[in-house]
PyMOL Python script that loads the backbone (N, CA, C, O; Angstrom):
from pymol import cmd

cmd.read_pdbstr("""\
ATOM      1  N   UNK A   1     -16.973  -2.802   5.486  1.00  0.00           N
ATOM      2  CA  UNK A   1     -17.052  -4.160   5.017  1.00  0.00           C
ATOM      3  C   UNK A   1     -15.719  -4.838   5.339  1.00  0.00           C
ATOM      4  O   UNK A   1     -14.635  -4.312   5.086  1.00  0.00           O
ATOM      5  N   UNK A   2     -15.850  -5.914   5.853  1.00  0.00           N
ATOM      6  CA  UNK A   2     -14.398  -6.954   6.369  1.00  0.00           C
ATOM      7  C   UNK A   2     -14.196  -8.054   5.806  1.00  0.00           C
ATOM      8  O   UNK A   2     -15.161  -8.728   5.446  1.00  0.00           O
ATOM      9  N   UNK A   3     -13.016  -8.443   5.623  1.00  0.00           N
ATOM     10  CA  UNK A   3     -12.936  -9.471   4.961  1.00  0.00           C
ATOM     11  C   UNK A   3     -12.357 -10.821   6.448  1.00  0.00           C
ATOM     12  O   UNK A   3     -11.128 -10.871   6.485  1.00  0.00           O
ATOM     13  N   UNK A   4     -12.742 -11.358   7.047  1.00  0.00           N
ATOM     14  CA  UNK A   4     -12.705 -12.300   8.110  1.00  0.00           C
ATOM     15  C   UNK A   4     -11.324 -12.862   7.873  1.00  0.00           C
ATOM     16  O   UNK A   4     -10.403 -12.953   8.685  1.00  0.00           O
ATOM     17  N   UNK A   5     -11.367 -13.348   6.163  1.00  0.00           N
ATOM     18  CA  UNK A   5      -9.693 -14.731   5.873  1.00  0.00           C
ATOM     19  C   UNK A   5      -9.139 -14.013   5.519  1.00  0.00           C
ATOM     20  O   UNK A   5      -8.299 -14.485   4.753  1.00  0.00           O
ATOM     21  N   UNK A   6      -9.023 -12.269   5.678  1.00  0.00           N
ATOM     22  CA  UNK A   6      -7.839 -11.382   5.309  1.00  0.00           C
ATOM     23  C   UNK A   6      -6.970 -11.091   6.060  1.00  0.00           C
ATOM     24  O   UNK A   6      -7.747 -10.630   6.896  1.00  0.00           O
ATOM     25  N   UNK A   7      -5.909 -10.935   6.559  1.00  0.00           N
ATOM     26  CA  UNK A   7      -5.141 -10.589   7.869  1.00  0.00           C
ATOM     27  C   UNK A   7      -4.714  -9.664   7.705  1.00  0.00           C
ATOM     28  O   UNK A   7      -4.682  -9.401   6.503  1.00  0.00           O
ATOM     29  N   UNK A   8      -4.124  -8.570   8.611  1.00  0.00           N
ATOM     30  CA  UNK A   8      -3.367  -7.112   7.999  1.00  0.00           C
ATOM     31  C   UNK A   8      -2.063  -7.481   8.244  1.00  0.00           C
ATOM     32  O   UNK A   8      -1.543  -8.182   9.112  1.00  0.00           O
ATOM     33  N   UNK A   9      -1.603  -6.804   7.208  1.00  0.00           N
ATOM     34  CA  UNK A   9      -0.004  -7.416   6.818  1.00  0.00           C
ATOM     35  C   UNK A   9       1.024  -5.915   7.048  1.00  0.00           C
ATOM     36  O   UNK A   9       0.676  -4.757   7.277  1.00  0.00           O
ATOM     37  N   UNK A  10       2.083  -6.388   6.913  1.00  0.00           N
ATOM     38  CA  UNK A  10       3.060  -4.760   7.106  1.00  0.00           C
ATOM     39  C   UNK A  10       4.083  -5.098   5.716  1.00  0.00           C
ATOM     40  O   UNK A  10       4.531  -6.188   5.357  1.00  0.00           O
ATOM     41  N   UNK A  11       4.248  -3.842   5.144  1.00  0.00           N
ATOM     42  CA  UNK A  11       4.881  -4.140   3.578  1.00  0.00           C
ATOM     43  C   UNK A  11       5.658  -2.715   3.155  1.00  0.00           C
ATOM     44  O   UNK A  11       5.152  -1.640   2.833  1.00  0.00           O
ATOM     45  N   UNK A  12       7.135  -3.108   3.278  1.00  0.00           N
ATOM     46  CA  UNK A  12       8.110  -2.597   3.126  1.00  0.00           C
ATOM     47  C   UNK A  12       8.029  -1.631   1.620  1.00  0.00           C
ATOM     48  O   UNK A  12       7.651  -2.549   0.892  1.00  0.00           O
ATOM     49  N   UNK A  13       8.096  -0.817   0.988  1.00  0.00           N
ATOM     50  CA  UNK A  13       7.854  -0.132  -0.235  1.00  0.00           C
ATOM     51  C   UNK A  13       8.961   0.623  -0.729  1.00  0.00           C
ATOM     52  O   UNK A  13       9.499   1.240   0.191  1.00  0.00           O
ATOM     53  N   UNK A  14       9.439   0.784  -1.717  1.00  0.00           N
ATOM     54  CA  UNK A  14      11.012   1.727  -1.965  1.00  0.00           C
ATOM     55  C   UNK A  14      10.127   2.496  -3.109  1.00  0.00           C
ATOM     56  O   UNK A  14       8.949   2.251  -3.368  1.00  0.00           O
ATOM     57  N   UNK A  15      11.016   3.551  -3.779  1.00  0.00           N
ATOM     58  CA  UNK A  15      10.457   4.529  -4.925  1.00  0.00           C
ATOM     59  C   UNK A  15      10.762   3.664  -5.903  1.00  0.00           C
ATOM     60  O   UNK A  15      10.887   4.401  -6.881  1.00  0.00           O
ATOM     61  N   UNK A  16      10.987   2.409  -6.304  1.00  0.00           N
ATOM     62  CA  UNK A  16      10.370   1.887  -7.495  1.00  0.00           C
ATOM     63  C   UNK A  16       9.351   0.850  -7.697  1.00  0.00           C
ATOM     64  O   UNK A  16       9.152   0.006  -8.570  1.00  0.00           O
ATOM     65  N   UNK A  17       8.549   1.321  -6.187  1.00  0.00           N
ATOM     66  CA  UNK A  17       6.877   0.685  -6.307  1.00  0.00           C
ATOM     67  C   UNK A  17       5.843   1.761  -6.335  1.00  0.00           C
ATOM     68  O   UNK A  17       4.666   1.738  -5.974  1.00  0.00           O
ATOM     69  N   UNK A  18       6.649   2.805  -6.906  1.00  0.00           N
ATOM     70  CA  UNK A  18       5.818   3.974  -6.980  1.00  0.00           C
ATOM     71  C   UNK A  18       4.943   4.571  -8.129  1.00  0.00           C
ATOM     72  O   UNK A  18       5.832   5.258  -8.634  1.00  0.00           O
ATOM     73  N   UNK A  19       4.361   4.698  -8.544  1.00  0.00           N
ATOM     74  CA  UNK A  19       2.959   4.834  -7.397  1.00  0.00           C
ATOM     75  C   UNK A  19       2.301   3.476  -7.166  1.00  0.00           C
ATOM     76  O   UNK A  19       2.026   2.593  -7.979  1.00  0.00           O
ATOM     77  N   UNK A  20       2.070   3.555  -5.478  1.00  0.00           N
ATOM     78  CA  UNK A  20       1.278   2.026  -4.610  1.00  0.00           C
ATOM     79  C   UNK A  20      -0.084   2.455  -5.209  1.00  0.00           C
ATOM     80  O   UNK A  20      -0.824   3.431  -5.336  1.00  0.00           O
ATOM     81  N   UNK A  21       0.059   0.792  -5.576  1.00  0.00           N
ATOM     82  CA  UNK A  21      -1.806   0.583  -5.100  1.00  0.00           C
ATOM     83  C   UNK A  21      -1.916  -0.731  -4.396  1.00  0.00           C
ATOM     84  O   UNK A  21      -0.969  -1.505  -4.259  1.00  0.00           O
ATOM     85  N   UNK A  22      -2.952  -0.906  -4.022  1.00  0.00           N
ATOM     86  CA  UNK A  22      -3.658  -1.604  -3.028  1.00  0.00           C
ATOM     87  C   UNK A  22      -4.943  -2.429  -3.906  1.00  0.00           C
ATOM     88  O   UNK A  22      -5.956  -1.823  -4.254  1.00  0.00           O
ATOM     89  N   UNK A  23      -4.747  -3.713  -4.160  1.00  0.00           N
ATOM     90  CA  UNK A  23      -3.969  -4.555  -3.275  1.00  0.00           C
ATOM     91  C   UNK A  23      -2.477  -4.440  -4.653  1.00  0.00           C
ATOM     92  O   UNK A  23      -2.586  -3.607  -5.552  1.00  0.00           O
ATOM     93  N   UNK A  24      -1.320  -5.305  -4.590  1.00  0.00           N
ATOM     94  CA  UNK A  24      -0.560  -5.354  -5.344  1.00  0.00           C
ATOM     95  C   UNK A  24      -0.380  -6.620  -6.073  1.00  0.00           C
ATOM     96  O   UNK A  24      -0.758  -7.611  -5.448  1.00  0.00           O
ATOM     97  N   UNK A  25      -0.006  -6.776  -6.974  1.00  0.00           N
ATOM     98  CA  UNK A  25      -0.336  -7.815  -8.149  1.00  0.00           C
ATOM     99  C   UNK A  25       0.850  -9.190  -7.346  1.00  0.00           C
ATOM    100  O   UNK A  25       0.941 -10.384  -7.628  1.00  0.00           O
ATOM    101  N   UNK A  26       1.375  -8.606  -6.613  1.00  0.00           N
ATOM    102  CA  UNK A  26       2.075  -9.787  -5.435  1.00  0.00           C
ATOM    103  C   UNK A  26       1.145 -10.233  -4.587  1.00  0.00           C
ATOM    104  O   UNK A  26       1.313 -11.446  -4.458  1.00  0.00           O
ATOM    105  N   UNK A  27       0.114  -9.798  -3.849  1.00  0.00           N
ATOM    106  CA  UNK A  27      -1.172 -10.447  -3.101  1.00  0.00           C
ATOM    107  C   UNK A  27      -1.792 -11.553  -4.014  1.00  0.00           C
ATOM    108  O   UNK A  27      -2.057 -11.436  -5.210  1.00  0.00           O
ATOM    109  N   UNK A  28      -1.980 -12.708  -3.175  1.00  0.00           N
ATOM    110  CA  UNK A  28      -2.383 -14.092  -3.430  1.00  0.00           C
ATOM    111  C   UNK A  28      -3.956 -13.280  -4.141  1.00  0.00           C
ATOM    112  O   UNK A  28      -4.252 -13.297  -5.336  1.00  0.00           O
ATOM    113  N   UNK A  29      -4.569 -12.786  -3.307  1.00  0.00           N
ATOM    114  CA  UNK A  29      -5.799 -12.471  -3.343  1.00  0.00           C
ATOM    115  C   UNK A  29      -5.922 -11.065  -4.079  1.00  0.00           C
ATOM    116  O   UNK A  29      -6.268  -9.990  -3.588  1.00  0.00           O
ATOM    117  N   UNK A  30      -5.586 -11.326  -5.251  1.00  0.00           N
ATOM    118  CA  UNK A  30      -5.695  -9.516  -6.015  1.00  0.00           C
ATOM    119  C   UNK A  30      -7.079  -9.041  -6.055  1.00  0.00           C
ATOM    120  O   UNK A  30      -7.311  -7.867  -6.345  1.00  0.00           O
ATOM    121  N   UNK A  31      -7.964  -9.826  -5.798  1.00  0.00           N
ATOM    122  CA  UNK A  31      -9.231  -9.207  -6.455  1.00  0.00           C
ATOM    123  C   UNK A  31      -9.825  -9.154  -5.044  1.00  0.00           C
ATOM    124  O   UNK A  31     -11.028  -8.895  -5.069  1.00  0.00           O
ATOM    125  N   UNK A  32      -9.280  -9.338  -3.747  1.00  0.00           N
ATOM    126  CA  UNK A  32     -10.021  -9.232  -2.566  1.00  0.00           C
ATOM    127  C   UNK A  32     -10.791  -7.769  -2.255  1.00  0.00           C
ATOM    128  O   UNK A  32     -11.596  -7.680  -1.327  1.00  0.00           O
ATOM    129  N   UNK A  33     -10.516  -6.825  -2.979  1.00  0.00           N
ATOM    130  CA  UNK A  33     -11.123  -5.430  -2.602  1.00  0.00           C
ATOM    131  C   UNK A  33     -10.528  -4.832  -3.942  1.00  0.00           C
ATOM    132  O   UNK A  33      -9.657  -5.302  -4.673  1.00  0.00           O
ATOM    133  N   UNK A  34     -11.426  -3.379  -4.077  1.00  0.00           N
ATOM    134  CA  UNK A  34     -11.030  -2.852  -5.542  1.00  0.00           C
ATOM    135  C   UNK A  34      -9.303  -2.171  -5.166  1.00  0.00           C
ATOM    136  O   UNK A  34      -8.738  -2.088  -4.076  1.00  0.00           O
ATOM    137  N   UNK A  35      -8.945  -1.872  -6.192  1.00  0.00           N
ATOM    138  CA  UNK A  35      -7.271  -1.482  -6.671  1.00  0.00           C
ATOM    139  C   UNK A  35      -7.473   0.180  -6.039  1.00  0.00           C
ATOM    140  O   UNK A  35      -8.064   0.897  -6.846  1.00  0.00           O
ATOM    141  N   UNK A  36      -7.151   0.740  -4.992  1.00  0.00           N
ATOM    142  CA  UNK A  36      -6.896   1.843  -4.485  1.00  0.00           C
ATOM    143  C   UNK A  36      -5.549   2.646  -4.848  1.00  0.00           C
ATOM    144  O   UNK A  36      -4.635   1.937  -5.268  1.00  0.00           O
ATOM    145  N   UNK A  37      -5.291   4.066  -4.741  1.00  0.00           N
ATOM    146  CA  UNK A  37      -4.152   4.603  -4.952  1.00  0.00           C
ATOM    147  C   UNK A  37      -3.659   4.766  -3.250  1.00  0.00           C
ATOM    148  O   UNK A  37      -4.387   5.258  -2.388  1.00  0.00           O
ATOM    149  N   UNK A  38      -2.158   4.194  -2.990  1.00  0.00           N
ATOM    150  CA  UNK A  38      -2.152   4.281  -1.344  1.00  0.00           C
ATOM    151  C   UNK A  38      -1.067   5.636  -1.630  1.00  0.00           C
ATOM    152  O   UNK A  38      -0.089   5.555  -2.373  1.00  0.00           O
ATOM    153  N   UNK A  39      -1.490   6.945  -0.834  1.00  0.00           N
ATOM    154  CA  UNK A  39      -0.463   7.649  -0.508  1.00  0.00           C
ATOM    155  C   UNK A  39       1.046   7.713   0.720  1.00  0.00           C
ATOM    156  O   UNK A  39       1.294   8.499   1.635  1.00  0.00           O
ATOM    157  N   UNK A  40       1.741   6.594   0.229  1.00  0.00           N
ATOM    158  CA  UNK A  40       2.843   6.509   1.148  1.00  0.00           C
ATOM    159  C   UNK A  40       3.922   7.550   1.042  1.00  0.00           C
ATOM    160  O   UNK A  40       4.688   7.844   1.960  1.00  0.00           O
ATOM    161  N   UNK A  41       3.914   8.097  -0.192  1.00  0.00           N
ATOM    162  CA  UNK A  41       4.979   9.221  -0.316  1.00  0.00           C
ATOM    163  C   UNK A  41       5.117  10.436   0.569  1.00  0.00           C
ATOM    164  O   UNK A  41       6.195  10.813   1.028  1.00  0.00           O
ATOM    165  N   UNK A  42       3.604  11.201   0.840  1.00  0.00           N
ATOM    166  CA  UNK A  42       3.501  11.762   1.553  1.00  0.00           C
ATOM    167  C   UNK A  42       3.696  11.967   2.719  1.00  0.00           C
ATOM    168  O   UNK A  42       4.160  13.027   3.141  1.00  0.00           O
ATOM    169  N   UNK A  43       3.254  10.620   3.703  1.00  0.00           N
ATOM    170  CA  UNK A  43       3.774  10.722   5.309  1.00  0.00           C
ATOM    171  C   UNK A  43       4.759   9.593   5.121  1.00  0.00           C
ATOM    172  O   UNK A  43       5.316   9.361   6.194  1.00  0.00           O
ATOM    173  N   UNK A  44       4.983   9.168   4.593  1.00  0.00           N
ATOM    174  CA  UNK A  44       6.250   8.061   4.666  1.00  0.00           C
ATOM    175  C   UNK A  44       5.532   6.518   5.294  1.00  0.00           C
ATOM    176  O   UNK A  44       6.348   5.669   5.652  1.00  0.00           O
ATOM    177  N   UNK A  45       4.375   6.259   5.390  1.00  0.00           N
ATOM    178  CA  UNK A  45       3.436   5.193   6.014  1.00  0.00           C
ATOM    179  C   UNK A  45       2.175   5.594   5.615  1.00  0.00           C
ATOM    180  O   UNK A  45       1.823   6.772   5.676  1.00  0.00           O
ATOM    181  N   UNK A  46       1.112   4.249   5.006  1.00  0.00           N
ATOM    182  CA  UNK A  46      -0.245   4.584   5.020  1.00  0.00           C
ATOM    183  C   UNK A  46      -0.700   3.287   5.426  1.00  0.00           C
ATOM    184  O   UNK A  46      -0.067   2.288   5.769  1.00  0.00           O
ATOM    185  N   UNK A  47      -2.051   3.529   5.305  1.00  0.00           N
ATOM    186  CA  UNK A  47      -2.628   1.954   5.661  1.00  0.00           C
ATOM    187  C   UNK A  47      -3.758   1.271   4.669  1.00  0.00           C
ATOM    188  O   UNK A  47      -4.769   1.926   4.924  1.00  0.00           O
ATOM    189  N   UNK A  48      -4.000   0.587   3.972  1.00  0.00           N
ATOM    190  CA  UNK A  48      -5.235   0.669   3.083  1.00  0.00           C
ATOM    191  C   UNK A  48      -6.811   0.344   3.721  1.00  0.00           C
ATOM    192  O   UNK A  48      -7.191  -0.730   4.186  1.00  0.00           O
ATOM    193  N   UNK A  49      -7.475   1.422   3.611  1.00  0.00           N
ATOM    194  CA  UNK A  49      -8.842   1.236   4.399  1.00  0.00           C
ATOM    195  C   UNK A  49      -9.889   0.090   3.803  1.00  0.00           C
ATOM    196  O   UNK A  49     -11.089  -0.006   4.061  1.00  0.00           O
ATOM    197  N   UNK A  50      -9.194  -0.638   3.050  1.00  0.00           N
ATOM    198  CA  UNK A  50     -10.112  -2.084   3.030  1.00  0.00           C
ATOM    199  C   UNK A  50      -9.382  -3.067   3.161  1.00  0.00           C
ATOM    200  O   UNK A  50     -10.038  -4.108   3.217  1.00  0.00           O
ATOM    201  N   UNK A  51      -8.121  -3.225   3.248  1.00  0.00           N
ATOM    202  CA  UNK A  51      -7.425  -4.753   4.013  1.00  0.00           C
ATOM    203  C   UNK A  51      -6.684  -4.431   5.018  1.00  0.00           C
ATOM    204  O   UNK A  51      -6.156  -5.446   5.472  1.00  0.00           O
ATOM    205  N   UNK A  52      -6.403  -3.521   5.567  1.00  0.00           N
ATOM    206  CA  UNK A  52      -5.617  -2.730   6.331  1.00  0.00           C
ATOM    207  C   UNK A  52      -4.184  -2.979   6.932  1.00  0.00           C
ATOM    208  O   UNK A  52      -3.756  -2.918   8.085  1.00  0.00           O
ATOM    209  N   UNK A  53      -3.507  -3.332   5.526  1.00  0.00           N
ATOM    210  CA  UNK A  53      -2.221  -3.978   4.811  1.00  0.00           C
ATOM    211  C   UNK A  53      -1.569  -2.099   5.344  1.00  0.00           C
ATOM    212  O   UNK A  53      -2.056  -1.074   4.866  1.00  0.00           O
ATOM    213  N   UNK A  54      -0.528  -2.120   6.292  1.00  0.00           N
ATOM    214  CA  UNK A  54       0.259  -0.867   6.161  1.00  0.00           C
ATOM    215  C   UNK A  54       1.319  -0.798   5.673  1.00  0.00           C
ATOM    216  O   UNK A  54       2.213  -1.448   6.216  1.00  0.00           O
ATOM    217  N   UNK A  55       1.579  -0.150   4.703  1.00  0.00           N
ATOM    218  CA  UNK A  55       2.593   0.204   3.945  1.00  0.00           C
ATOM    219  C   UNK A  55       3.471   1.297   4.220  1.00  0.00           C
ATOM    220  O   UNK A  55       3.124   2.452   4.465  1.00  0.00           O
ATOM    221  N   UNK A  56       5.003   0.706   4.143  1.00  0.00           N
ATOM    222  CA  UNK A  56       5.984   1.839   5.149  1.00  0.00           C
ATOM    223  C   UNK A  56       7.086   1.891   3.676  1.00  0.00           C
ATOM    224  O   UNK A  56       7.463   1.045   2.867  1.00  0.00           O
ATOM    225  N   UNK A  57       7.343   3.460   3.883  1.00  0.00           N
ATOM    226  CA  UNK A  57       8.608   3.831   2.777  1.00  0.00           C
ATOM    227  C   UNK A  57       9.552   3.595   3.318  1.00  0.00           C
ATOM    228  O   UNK A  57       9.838   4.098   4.404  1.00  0.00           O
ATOM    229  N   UNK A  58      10.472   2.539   2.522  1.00  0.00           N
ATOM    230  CA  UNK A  58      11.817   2.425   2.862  1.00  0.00           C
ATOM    231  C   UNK A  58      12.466   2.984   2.463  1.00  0.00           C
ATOM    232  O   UNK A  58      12.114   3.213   1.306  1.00  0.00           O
ATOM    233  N   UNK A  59      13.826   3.695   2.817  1.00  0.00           N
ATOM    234  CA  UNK A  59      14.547   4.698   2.042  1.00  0.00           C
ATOM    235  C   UNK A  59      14.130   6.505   2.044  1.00  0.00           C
ATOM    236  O   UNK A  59      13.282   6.958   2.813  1.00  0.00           O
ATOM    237  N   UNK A  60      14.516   6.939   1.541  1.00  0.00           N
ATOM    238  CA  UNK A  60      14.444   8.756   0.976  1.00  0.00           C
ATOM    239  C   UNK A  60      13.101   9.023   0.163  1.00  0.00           C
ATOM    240  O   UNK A  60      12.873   8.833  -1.032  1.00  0.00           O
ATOM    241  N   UNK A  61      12.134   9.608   1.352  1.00  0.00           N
ATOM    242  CA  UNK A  61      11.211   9.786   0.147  1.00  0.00           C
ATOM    243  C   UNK A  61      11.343  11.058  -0.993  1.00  0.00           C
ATOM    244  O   UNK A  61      11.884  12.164  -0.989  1.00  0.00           O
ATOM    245  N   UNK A  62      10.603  10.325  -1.893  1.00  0.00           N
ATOM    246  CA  UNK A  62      10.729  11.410  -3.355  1.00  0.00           C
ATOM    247  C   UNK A  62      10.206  12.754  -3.194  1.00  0.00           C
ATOM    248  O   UNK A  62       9.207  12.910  -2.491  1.00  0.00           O
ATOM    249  N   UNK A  63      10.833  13.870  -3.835  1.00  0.00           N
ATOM    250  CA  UNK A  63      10.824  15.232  -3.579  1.00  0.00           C
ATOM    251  C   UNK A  63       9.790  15.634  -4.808  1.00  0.00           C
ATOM    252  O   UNK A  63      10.026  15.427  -5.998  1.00  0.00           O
ATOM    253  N   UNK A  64       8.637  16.227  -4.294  1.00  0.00           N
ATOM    254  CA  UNK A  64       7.672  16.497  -5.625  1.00  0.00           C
ATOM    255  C   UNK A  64       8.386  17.096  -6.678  1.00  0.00           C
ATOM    256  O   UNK A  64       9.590  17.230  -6.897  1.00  0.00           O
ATOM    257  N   UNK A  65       7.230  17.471  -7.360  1.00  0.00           N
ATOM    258  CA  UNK A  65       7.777  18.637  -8.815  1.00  0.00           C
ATOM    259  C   UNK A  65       7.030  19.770  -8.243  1.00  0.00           C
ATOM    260  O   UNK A  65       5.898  19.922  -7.783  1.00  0.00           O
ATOM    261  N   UNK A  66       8.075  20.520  -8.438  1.00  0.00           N
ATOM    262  CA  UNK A  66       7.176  22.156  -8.284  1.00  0.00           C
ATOM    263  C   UNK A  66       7.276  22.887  -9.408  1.00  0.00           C
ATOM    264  O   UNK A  66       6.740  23.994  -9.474  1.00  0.00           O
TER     265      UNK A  66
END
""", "prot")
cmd.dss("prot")
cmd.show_as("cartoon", "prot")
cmd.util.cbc("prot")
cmd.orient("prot")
């Protein structure tokens, strides 16, 4: 499903937007698609598979808990 008046955007992220979701309460359009969990921590970049807004970690990513 596409949204036509959505554009894909590129969006800078640090560890105190952590944990991302998609869309973010900064998007004009919050309610354009449901609220997803985006895993950027993991590869350091994701993309969200319904606005396809990519989100890149800026900085040191965070070291799990073991």
């Amino acid at each position: 499903m596409s949204n036509e008046n959505t554009t894909q955007r590129y969006v800078e992220i640090t560890a105190e937007a952590l944990p991302l979701f998609c869309p973010t309460p900064a998007v004009n359009l919050w309610s354009a698609h449901p609220r997803i969990a985006i895993p950027v921590e993991k590869l350091g970049e994701a993309r969200c598979p319904y606005c396809g807004t990519l989100y890149k970690f800026k900085g040191e990513l965070p070291h799990g808990h073991h």
